[in-house]
Structure formats: C-alpha cells, structure tokens
N, CA, C and O atoms as a GROMACS GRO file, in nm:
protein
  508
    1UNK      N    1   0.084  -0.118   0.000
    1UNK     CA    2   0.000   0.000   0.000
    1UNK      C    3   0.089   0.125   0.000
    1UNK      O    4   0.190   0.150   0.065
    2UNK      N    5   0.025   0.192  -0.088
    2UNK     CA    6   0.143   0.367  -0.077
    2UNK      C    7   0.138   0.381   0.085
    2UNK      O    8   0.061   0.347   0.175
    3UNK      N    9   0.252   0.445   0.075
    3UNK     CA   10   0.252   0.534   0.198
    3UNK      C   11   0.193   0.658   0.244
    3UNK      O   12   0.156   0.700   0.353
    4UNK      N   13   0.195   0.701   0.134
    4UNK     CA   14   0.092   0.871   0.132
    4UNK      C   15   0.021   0.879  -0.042
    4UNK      O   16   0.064   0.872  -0.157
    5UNK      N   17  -0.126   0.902   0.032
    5UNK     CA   18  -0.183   0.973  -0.069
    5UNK      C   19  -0.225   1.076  -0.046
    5UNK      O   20  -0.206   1.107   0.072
    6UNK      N   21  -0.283   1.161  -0.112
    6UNK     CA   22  -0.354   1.285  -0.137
    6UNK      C   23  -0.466   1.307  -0.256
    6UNK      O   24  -0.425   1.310  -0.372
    7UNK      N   25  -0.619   1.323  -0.226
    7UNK     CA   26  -0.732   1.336  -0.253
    7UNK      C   27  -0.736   1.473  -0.236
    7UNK      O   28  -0.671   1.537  -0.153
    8UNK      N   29  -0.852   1.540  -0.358
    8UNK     CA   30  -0.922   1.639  -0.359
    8UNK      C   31  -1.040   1.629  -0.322
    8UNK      O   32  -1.105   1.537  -0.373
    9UNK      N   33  -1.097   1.704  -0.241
    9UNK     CA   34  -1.244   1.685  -0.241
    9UNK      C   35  -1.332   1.753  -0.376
    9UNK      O   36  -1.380   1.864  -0.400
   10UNK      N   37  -1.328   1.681  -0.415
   10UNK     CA   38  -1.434   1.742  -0.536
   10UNK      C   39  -1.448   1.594  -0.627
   10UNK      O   40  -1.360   1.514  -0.658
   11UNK      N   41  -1.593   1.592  -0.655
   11UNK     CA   42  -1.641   1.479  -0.668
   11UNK      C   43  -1.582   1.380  -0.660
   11UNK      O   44  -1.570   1.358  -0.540
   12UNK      N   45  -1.526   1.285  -0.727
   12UNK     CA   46  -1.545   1.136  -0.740
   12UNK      C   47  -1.379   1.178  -0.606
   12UNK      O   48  -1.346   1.077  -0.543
   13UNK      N   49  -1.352   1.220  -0.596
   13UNK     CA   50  -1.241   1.290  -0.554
   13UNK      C   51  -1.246   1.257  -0.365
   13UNK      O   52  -1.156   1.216  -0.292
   14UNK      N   53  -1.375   1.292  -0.334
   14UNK     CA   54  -1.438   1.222  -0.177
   14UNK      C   55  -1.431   1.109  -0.157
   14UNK      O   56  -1.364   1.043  -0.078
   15UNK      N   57  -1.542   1.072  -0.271
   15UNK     CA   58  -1.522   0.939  -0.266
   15UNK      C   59  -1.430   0.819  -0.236
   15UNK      O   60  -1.445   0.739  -0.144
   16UNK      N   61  -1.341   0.820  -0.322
   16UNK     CA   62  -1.213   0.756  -0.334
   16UNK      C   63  -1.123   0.771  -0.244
   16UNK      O   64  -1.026   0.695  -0.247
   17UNK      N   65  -1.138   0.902  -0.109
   17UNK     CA   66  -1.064   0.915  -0.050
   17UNK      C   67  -1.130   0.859   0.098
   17UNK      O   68  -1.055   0.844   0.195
   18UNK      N   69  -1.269   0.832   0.105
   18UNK     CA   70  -1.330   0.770   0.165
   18UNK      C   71  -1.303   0.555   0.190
   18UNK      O   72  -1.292   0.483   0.290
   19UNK      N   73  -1.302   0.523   0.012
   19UNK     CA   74  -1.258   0.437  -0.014
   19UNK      C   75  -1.118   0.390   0.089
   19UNK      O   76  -1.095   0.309   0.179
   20UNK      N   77  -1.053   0.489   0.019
   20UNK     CA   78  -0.914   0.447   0.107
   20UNK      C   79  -0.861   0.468   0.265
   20UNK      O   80  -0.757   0.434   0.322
   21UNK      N   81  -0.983   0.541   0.309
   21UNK     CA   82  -0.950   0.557   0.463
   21UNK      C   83  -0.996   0.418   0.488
   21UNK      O   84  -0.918   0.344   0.549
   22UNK      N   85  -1.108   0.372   0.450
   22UNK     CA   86  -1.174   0.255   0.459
   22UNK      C   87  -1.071   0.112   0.501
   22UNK      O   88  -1.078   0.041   0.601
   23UNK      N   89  -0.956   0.101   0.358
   23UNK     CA   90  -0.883   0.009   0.331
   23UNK      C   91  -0.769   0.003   0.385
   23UNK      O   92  -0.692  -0.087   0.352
   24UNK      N   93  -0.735   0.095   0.476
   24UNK     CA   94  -0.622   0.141   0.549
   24UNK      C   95  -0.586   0.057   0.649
   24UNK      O   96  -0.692   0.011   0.690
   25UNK      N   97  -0.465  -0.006   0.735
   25UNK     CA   98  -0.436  -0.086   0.816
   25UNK      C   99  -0.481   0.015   0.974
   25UNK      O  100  -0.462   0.137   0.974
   26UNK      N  101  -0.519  -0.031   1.052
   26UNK     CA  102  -0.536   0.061   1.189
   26UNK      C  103  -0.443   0.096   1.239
   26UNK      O  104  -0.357   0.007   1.239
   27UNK      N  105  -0.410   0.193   1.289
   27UNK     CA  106  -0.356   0.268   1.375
   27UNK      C  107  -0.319   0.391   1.265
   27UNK      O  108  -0.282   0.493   1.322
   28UNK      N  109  -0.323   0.400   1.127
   28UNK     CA  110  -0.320   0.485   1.054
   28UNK      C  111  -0.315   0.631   1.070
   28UNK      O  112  -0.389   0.643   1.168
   29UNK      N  113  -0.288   0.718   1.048
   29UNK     CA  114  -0.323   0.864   1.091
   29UNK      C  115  -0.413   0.903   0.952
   29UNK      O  116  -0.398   0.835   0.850
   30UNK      N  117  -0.486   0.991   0.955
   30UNK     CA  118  -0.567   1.039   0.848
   30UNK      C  119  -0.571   1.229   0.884
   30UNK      O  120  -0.617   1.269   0.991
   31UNK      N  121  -0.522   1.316   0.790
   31UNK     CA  122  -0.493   1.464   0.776
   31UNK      C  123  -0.572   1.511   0.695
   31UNK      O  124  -0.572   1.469   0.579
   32UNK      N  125  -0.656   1.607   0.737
   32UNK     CA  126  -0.813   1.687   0.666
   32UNK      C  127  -0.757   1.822   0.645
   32UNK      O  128  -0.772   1.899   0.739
   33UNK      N  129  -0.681   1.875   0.517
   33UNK     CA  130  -0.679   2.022   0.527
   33UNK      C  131  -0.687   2.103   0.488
   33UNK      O  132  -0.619   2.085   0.387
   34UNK      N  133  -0.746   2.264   0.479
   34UNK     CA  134  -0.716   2.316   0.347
   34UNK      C  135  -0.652   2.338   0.258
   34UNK      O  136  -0.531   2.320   0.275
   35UNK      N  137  -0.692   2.380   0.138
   35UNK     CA  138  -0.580   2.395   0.022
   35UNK      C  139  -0.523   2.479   0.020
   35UNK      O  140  -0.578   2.589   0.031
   36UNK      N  141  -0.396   2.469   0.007
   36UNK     CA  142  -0.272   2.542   0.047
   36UNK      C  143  -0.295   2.670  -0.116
   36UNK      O  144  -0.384   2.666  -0.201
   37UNK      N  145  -0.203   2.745  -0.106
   37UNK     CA  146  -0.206   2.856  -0.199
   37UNK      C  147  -0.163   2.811  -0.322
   37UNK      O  148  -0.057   2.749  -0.326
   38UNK      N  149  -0.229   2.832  -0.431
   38UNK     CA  150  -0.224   2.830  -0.569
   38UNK      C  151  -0.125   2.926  -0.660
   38UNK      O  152  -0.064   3.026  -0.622
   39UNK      N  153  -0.126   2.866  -0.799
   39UNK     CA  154  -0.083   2.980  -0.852
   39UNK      C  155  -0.112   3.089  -0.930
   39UNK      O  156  -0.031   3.159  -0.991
   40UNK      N  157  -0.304   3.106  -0.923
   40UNK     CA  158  -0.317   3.254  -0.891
   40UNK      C  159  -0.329   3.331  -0.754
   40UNK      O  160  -0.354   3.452  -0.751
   41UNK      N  161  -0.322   3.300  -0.709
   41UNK     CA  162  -0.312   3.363  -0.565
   41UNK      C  163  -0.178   3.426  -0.523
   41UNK      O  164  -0.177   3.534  -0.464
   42UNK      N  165  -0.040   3.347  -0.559
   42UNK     CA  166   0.101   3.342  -0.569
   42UNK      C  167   0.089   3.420  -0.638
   42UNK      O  168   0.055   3.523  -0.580
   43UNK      N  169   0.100   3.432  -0.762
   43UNK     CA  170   0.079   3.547  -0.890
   43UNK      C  171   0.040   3.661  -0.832
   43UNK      O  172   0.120   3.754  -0.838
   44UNK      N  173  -0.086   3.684  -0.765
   44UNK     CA  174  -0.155   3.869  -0.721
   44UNK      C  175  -0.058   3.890  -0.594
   44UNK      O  176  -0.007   4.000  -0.576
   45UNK      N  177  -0.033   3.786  -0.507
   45UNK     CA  178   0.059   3.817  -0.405
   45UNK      C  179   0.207   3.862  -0.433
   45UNK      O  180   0.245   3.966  -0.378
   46UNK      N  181   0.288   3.798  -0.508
   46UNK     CA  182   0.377   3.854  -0.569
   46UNK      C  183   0.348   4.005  -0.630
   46UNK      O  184   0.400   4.111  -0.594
   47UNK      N  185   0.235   3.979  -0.750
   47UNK     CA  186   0.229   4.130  -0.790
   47UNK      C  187   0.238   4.246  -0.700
   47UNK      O  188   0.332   4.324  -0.684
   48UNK      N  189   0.076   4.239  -0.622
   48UNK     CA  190   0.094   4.330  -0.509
   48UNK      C  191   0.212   4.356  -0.459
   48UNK      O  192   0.247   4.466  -0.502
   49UNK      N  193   0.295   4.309  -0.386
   49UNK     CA  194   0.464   4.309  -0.357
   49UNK      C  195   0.547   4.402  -0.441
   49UNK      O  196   0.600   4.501  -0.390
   50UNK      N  197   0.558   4.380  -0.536
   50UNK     CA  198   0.613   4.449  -0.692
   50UNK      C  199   0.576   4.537  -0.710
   50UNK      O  200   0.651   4.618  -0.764
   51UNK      N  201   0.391   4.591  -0.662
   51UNK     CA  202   0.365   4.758  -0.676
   51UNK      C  203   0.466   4.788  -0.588
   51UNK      O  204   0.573   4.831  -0.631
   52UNK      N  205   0.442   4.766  -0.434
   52UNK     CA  206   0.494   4.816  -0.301
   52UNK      C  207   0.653   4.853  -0.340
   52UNK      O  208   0.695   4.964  -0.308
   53UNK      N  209   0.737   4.762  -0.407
   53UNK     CA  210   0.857   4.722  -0.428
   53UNK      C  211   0.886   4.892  -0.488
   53UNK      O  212   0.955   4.978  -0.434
   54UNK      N  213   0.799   4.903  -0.630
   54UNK     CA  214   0.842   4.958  -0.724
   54UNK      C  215   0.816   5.112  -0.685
   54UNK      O  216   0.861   5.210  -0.745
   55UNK      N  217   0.727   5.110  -0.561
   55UNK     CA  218   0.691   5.274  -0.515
   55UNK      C  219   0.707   5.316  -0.374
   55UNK      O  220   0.698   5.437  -0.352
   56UNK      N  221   0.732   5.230  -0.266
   56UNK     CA  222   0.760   5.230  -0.154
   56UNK      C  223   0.919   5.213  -0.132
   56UNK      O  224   1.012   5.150  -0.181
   57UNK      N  225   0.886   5.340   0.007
   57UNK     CA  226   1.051   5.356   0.072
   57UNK      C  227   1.015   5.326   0.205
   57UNK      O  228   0.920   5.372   0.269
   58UNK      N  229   1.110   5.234   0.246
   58UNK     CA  230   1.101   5.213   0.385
   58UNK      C  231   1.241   5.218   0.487
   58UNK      O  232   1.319   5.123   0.486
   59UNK      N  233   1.261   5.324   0.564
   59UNK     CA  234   1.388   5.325   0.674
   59UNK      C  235   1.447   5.377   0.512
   59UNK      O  236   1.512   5.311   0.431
   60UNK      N  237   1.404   5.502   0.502
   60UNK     CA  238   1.448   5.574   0.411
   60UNK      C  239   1.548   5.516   0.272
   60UNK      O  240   1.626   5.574   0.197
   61UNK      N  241   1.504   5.382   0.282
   61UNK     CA  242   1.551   5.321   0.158
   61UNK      C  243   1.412   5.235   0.031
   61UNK      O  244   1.292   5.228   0.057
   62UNK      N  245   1.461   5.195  -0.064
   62UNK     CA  246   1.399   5.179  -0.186
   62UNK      C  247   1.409   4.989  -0.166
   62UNK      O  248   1.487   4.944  -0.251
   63UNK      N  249   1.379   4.933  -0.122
   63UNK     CA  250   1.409   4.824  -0.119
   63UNK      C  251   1.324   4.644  -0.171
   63UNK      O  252   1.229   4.591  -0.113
   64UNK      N  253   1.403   4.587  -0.299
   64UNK     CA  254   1.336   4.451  -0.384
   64UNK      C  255   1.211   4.404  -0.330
   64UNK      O  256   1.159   4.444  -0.226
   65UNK      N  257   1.157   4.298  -0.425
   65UNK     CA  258   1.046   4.260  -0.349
   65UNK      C  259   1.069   4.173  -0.226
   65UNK      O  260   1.003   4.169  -0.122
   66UNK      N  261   1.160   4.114  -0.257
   66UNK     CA  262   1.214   3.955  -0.159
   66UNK      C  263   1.256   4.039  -0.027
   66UNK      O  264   1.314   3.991   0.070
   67UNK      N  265   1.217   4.164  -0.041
   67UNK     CA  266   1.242   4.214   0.130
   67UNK      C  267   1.124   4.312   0.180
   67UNK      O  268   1.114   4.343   0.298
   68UNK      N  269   1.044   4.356   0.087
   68UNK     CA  270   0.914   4.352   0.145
   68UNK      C  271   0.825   4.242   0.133
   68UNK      O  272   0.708   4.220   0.163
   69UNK      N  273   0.900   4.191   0.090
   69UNK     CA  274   0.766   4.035   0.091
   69UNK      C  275   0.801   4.014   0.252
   69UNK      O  276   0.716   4.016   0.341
   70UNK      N  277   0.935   3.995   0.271
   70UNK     CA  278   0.950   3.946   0.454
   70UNK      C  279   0.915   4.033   0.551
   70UNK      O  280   0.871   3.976   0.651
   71UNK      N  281   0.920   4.164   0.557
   71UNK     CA  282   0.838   4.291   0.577
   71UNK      C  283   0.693   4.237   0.603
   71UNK      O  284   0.654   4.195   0.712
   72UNK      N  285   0.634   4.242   0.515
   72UNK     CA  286   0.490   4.270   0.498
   72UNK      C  287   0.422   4.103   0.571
   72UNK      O  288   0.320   4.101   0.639
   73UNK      N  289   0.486   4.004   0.544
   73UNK     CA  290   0.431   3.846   0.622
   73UNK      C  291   0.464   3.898   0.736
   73UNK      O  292   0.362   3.895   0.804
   74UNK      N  293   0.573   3.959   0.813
   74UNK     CA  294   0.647   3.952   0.946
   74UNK      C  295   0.523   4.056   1.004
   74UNK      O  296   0.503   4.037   1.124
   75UNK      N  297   0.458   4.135   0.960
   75UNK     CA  298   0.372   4.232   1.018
   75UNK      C  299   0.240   4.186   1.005
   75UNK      O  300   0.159   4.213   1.093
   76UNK      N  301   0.200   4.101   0.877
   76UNK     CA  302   0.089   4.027   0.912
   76UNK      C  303   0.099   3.931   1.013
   76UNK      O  304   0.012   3.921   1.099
   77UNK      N  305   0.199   3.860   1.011
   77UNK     CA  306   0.215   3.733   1.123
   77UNK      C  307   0.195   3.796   1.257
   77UNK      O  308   0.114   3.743   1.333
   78UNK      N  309   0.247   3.881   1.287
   78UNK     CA  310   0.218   3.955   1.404
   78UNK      C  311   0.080   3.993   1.444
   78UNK      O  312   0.014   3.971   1.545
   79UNK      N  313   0.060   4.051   1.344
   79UNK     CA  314  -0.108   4.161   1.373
   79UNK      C  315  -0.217   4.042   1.356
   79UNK      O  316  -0.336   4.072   1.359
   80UNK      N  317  -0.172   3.887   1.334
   80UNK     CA  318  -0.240   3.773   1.351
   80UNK      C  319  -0.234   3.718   1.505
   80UNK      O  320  -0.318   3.646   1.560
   81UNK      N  321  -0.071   3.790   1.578
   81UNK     CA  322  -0.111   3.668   1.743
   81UNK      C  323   0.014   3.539   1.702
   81UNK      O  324   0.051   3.447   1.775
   82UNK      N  325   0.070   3.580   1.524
   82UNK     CA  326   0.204   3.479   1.531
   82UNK      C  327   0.315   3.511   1.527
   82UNK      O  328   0.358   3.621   1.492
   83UNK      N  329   0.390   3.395   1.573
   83UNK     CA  330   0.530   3.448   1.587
   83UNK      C  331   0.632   3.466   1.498
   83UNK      O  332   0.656   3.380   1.414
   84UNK      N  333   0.714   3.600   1.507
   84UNK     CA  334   0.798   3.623   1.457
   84UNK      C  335   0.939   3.664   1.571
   84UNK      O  336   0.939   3.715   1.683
   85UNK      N  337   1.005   3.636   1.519
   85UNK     CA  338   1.202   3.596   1.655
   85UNK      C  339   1.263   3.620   1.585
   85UNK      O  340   1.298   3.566   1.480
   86UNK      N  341   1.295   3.740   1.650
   86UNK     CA  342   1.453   3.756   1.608
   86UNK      C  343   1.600   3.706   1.714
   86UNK      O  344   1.651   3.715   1.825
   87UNK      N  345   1.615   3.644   1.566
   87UNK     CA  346   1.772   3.535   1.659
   87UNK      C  347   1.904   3.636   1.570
   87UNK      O  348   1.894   3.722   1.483
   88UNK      N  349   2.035   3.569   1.648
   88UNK     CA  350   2.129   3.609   1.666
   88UNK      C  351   2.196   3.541   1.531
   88UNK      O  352   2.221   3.421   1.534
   89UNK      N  353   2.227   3.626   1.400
   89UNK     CA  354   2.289   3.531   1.333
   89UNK      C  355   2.378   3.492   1.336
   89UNK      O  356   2.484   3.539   1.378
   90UNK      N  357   2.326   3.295   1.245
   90UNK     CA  358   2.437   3.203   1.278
   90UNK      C  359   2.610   3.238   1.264
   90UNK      O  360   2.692   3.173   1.329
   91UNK      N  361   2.648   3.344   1.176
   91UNK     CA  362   2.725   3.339   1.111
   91UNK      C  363   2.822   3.525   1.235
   91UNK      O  364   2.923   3.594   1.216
   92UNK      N  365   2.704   3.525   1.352
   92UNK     CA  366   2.795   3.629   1.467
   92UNK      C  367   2.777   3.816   1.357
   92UNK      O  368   2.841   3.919   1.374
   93UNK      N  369   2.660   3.785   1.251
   93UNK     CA  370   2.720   3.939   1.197
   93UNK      C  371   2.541   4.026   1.202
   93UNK      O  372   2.474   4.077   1.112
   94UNK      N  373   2.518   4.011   1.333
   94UNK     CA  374   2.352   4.102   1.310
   94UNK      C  375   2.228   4.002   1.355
   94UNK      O  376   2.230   3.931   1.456
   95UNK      N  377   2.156   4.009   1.290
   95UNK     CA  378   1.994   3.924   1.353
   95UNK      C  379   1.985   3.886   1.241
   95UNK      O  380   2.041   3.921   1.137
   96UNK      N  381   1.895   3.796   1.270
   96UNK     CA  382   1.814   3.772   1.144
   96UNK      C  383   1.644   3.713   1.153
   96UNK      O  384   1.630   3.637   1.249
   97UNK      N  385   1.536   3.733   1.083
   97UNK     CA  386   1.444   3.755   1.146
   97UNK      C  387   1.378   3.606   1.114
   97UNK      O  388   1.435   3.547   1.022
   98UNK      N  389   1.278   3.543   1.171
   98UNK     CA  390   1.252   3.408   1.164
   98UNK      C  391   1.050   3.420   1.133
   98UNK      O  392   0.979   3.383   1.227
   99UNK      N  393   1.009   3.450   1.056
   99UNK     CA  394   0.858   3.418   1.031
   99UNK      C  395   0.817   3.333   0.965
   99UNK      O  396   0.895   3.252   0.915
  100UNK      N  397   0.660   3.325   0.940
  100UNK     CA  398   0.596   3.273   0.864
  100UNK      C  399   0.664   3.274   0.705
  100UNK      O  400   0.702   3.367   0.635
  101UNK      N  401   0.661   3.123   0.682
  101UNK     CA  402   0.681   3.120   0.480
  101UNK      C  403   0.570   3.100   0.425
  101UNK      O  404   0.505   2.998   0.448
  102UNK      N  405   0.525   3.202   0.335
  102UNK     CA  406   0.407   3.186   0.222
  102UNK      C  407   0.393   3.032   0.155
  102UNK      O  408   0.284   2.975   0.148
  103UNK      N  409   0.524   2.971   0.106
  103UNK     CA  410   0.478   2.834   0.083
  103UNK      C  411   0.362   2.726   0.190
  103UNK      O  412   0.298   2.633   0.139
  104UNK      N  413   0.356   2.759   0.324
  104UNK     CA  414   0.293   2.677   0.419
  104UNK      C  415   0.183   2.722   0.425
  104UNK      O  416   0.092   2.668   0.488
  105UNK      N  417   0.166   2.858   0.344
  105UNK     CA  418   0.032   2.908   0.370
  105UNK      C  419  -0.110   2.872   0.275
  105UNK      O  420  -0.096   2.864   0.152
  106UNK      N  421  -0.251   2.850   0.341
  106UNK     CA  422  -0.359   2.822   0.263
  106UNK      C  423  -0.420   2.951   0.171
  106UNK      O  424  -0.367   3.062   0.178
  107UNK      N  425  -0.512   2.931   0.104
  107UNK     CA  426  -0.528   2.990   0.009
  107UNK      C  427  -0.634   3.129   0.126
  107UNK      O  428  -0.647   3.248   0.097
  108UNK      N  429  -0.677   3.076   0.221
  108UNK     CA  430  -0.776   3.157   0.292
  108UNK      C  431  -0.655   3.252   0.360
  108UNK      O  432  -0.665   3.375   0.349
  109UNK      N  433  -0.578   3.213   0.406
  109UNK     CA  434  -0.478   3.271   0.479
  109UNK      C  435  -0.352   3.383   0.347
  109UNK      O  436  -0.275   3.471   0.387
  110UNK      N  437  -0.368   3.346   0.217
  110UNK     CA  438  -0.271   3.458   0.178
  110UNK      C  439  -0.392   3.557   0.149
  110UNK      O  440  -0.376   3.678   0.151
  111UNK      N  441  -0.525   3.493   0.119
  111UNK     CA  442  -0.607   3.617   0.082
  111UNK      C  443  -0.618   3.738   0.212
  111UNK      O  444  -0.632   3.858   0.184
  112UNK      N  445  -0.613   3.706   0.306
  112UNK     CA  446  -0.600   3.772   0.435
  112UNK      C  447  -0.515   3.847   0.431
  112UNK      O  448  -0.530   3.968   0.448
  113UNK      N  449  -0.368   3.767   0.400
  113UNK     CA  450  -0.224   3.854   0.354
  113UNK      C  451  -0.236   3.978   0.282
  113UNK      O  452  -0.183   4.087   0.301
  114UNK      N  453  -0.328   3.931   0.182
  114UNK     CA  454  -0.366   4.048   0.050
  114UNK      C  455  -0.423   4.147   0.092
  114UNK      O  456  -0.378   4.261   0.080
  115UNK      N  457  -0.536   4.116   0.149
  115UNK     CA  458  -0.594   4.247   0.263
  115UNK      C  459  -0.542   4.317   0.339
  115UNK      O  460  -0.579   4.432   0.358
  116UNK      N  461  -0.422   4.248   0.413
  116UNK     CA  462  -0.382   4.308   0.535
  116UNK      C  463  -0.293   4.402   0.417
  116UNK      O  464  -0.330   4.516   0.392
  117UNK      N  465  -0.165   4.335   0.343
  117UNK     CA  466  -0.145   4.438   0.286
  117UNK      C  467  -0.205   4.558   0.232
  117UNK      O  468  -0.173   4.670   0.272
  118UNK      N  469  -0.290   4.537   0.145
  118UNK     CA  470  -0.400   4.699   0.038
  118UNK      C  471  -0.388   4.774   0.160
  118UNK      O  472  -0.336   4.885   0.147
  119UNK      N  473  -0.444   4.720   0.342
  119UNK     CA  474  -0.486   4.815   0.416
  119UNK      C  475  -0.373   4.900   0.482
  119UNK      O  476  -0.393   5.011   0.530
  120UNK      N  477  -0.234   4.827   0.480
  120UNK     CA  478  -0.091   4.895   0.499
  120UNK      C  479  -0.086   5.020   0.384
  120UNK      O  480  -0.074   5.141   0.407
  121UNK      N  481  -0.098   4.960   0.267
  121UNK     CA  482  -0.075   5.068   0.136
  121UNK      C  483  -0.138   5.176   0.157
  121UNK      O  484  -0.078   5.284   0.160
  122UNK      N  485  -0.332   5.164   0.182
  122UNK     CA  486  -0.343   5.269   0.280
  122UNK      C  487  -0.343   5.357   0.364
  122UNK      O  488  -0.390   5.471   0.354
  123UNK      N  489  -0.296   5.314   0.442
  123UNK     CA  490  -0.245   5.386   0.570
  123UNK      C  491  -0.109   5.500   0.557
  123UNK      O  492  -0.082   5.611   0.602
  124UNK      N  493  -0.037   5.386   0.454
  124UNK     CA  494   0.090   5.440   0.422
  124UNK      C  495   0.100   5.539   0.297
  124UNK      O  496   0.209   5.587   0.264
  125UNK      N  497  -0.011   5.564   0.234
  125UNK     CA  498  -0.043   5.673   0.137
  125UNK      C  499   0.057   5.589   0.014
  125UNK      O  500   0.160   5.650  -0.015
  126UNK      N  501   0.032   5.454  -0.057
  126UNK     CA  502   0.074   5.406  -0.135
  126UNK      C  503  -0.025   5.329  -0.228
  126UNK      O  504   0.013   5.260  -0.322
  127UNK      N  505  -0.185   5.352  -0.182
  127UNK     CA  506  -0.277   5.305  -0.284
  127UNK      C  507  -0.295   5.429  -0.358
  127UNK      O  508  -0.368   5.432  -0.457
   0.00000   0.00000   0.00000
C-alpha cells in the first residue's frame, strides 16, 4: 500500500478518498486540510509586492520585493497573534528575522495577507 496519498475533495475525488480511509491498516493517521495557496493567488501576491517594491521607501531606503515580501508576512504574522524571533545570526554578523513562509500558507490565509497588505498601502499613502 502507498505510503501517502492525497485526494481532492471534489467529486469522485471524496469518494475515493473515503474508499481508502476505509482500506487502510489501523492505527493509521488520516490529515483533513485546506488547500494550500495556488498559482493565482502566488501570482496577485507577488504582484501586489512588486507595486509596493516599485513605489515604496522604507527606513528611508527603496528596497526589492524579496524584502518587502518578509516585511509585509512579518507584520501580518504579528497583527495575527504569530510568531515572529529575532535570533542572533548564525554566522555572529547582526539578527536575522525568523517568520511565517508563504509556501505553508492556505489559500484563505494569503487572501488575508492580500488584505492586510492593500490596508498597509493605505495607511501608508501608497494606494
């Protein structure tokens, strides 16, 4: 028997995944979860990023997307109740900051991201 499968719920898609909880040896574990982020969702999240990137200054600098992308999760993760640590880097030269990665995230959870950002852009006179 595989070791891991993965089912969609959508039609015959239940089913079959019903089937196989069924046929499973006991003591099995069985994982129910949402669907993680796509790639339109990845796509507007990136974009959004890329406005911010291309018109936002922050700590009086102009700075890529790959550093407001960690910016902007590290302040949602927060203004969510999650954690973000700053540790001592490995390498003895500064911090370095430890959050949430968009890859682990569900599709309900970057749309949230998306919001929380527009409402930063707001605030920050960048919509």
């Amino acid at each position: 028997m595989a070791e891991r499968r993965v089912f969609f719920c959508n039609g015959a898609g239940r089913q079959s995944a019903c089937n196989f909880i069924a046929s499973v040896p006991e003591g099995w574990r069985v994982t129910v979860e949402p669907p993680r982020r796509n790639l339109d969702i990845n796509a507007a999240l990136h974009a959004k990023i890329g406005e911010i990137a291309a018109r936002a200054v922050w700590a009086g600098k102009r700075w890529d997307i790959e550093v407001w992308k960690r910016l902007l999760v590290a302040a949602w993760t927060r203004a969510n109740g999650g954690p973000v640590v700053m540790l001592p880097a490995l390498d003895g030269a500064g911090v370095d900051i430890v959050f949430r990665r968009t890859s682990t995230m569900t599709q309900a959870e970057v749309r949230d991201l998306l919001g929380f950002i527009e409402a930063w852009e707001a605030e920050n006179g960048y919509s």
